[in-house]
C-alpha positions as CSV (number, residue, x, y, z in Angstrom):
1,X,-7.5,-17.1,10.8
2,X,-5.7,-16.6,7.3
3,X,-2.2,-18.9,7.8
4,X,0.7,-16.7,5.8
5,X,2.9,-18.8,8.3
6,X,7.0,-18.6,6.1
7,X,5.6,-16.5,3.2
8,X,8.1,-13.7,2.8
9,X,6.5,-10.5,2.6
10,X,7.5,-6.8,1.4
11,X,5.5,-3.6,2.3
12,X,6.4,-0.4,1.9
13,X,5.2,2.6,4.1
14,X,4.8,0.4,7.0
15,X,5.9,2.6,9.9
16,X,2.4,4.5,10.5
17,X,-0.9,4.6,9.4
18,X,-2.7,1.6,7.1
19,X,0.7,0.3,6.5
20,X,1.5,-0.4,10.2
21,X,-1.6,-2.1,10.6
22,X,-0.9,-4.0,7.3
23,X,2.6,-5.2,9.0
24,X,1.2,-6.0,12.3
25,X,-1.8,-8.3,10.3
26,X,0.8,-9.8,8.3
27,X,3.2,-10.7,11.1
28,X,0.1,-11.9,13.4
29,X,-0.6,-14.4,9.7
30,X,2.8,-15.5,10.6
31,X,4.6,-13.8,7.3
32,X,8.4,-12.7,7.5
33,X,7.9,-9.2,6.6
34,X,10.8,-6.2,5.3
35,X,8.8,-3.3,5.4
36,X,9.9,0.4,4.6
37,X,9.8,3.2,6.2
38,X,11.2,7.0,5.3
39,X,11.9,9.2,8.2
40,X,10.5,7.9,11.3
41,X,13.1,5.3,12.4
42,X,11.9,5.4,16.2
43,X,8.8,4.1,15.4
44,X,9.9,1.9,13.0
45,X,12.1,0.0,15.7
46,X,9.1,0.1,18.0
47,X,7.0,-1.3,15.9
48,X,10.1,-4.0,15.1
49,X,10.7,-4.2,19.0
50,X,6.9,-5.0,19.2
51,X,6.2,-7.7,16.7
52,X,9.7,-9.8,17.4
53,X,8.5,-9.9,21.1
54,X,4.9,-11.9,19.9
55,X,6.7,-14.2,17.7
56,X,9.6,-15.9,15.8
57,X,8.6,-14.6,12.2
58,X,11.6,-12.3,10.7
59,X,10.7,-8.3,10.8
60,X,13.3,-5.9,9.7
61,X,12.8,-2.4,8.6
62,X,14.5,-0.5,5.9
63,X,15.2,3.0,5.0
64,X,14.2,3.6,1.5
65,X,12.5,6.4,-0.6
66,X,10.6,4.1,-3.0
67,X,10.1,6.9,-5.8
68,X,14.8,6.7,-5.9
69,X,14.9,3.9,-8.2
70,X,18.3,3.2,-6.2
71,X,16.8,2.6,-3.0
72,X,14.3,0.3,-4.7
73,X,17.1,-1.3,-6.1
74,X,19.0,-1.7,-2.6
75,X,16.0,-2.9,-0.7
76,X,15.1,-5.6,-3.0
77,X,18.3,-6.6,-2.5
78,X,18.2,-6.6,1.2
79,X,14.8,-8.4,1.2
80,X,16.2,-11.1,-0.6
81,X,19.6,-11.0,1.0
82,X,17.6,-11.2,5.1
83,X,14.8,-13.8,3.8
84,X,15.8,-15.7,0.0
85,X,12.7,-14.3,-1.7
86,X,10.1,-12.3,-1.9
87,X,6.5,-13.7,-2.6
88,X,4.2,-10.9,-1.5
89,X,4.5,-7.3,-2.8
90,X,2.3,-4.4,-0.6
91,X,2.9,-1.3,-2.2
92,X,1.7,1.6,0.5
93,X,3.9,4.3,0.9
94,X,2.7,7.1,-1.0
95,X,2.0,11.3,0.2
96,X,-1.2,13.2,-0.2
97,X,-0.8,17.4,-0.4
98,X,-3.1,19.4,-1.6
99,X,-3.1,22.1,-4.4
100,X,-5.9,24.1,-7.1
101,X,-4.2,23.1,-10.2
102,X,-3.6,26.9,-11.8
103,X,-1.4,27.6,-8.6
104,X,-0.1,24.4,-7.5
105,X,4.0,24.2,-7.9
106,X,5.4,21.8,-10.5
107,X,7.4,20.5,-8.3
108,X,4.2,19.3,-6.0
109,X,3.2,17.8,-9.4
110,X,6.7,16.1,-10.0
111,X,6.9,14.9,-6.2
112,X,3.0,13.8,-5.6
113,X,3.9,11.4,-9.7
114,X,7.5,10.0,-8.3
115,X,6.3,8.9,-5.3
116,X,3.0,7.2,-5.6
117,X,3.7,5.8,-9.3
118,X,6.9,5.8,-10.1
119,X,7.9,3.9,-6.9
120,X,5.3,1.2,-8.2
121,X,7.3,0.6,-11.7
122,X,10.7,0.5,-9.5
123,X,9.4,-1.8,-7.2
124,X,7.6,-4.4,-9.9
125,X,10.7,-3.8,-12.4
126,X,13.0,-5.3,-9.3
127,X,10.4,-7.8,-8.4
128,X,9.1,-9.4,-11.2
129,X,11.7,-11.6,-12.1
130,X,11.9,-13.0,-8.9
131,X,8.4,-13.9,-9.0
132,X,8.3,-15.1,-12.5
133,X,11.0,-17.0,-11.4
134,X,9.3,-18.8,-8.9
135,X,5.9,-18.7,-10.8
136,X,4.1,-17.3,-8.0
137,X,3.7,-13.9,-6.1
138,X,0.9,-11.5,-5.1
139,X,1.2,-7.8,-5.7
140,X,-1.0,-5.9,-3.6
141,X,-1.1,-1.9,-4.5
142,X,-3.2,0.6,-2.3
143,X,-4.7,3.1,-4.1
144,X,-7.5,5.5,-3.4
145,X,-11.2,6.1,-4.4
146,X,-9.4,9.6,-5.8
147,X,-8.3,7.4,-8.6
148,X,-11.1,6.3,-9.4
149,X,-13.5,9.5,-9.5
150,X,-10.7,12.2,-9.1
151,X,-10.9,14.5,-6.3
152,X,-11.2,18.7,-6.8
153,X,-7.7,20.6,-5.4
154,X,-6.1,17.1,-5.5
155,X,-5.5,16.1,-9.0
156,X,-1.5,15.0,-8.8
157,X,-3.0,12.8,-5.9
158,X,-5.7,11.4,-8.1
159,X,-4.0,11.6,-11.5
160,X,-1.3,8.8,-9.2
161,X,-4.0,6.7,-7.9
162,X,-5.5,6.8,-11.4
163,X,-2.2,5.3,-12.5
164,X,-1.6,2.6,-9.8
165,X,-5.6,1.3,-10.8
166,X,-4.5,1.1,-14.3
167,X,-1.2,-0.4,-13.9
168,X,-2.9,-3.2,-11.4
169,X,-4.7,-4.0,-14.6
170,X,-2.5,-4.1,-16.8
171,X,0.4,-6.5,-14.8
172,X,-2.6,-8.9,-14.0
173,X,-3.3,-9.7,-17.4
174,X,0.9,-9.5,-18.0
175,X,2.3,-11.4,-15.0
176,X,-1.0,-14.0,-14.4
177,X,0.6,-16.8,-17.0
178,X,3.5,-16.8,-14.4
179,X,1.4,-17.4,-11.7
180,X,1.6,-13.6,-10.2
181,X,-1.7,-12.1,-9.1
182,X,-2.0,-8.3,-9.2
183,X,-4.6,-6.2,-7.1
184,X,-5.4,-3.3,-5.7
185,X,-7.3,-1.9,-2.6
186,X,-8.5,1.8,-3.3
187,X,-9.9,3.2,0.1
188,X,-11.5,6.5,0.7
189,X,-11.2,8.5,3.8
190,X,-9.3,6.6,6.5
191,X,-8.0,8.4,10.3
192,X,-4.1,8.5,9.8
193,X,-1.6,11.0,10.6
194,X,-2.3,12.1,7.0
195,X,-5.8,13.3,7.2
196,X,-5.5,13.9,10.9
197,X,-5.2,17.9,10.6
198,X,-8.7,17.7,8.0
199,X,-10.4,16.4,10.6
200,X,-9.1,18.6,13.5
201,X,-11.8,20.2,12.1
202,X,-15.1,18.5,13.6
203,X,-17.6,20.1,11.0
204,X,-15.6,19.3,8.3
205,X,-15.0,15.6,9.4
206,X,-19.0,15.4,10.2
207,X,-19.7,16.0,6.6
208,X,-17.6,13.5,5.4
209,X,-18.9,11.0,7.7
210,X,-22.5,11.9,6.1
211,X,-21.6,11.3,2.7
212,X,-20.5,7.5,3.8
213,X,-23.9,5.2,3.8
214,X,-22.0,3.3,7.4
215,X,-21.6,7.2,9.1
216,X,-17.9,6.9,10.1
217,X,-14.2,7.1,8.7
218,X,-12.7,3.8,10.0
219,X,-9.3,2.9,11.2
220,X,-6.4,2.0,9.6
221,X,-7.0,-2.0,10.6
222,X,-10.2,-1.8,8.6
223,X,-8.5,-1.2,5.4
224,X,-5.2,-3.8,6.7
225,X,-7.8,-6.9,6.4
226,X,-8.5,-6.4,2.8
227,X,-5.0,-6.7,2.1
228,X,-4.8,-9.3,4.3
229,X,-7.4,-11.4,2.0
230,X,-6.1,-10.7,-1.3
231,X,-2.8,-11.7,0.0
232,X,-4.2,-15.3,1.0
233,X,-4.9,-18.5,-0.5
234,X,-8.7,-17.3,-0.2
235,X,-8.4,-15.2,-3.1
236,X,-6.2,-17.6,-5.7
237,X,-8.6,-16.5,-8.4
238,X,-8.7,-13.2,-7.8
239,X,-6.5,-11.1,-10.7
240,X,-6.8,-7.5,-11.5
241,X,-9.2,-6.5,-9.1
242,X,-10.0,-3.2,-7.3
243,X,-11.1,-3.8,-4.3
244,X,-13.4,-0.6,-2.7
245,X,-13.1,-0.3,0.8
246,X,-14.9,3.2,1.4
247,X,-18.4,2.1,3.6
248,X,-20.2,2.9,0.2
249,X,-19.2,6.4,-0.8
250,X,-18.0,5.3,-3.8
251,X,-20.0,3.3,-5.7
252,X,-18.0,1.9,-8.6
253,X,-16.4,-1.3,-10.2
């Protein structure tokens, strides 16, 4: 079992879908975890309720819109203010809509860019120093096979992802003299509330699972270990990697 027992861990979008599974991996590790949600506060509590009930690590939630450069601000702030520190960035939160590029809205554009890249500059701007600081820290982003290959009717979505692959890059070779290691997980189709109205629609879901060499989507916890890895002291020499976690549909470094 991976041992993240008094590491002090922030993850965004961790109220549903691969970033509840991310914070319920984390806290089973035995990390103190801040992790973000937007709008559902219920299940953010539940899911706090949950975890404080298994164990002594610190949870707390936090109310933040990580593409406001102000609420990134605040819960840094809090982070540090609840636990002293953070050591372990996992940037998740991010929205997937879908539009044909001659009709889609600019404001789609403008929205899809703010919060899926722009949320990751606020976040390592705040963070950074604290790391550097401490000479140590692990940014984990998730990104998507979409930024890797680009994906038709979606290309604010993968023109984001695109930019979260090329920033991991580019702070691993910055922030690894201080000690930081930067990575990324990119999946490709996982079952979330996000993609659960696509595949209300069996045909369309059996087609996807066809162009995957393991013939299945997976679950939210299959993309949470991953994480879980890079986050650990199994991977101290791992900088600037994208890790794939799409069953072989995407077949790419």
């Amino acid at each position: 079992m991976i041992n993240l027992s008094g590491k002090v861990a922030l993850i965004t979008g961790g109220s549903r879908g691969i970033g509840k599974s991310i914070v319920r991996l984390f806290h089973d590790a035995g990390a103190h975890i801040v992790f973000t949600y937007h709008s559902s506060q219920t299940e953010a509590e539940s899911l706090c309720e949950e975890l404080r009930k298994k164990s002594n690590s610190e949870v707390f939630a936090f109310q933040a819109d990580c593409g406001i450069k102000r609420d990134v601000q605040s819960l840094v702030e809090n982070t540090i203010e609840n636990l002293g520190t953070i050591e372990i960035l996992v940037h998740n939160a991010g929205i997937w809509t879908e539009g044909a590029i001659d009709t889609m809205a600019e404001n789609s554009w403008i929205e899809t860019i703010q919060t899926n890249l722009h949320s990751a500059y606020y976040l390592c701007r705040e963070i950074s120093p604290v790391m550097k600081k401490q000479r140590s820290g692990r940014i984990i982003f998730i990104s998507s096979t979409a930024g890797q290959r680009g994906e038709a009717y979606h290309s604010h979505y993968a023109a984001s992802k695109g930019g979260i692959i090329s920033l991991t890059k580019s702070l691993a070779d910055e922030l690894g003299p201080f000690g930081i290691r930067t990575n990324c997980v990119a999946p490709g189709w996982v079952r979330t509330d996000m993609t659960g109205a696509v595949f209300a629609d069996k045909a369309f879901l059996k087609k996807i699972e066809q162009n995957i060499p393991l013939r299945y989507v997976p679950q939210p916890e299959e993309i949470a270990g991953p994480v879980l890895f890079l986050a650990s002291d199994l991977a101290l020499h791992v900088n600037g990697e994208i890790l794939n976690v799409n069953g072989g549909s995407v077949l790419c470094g």
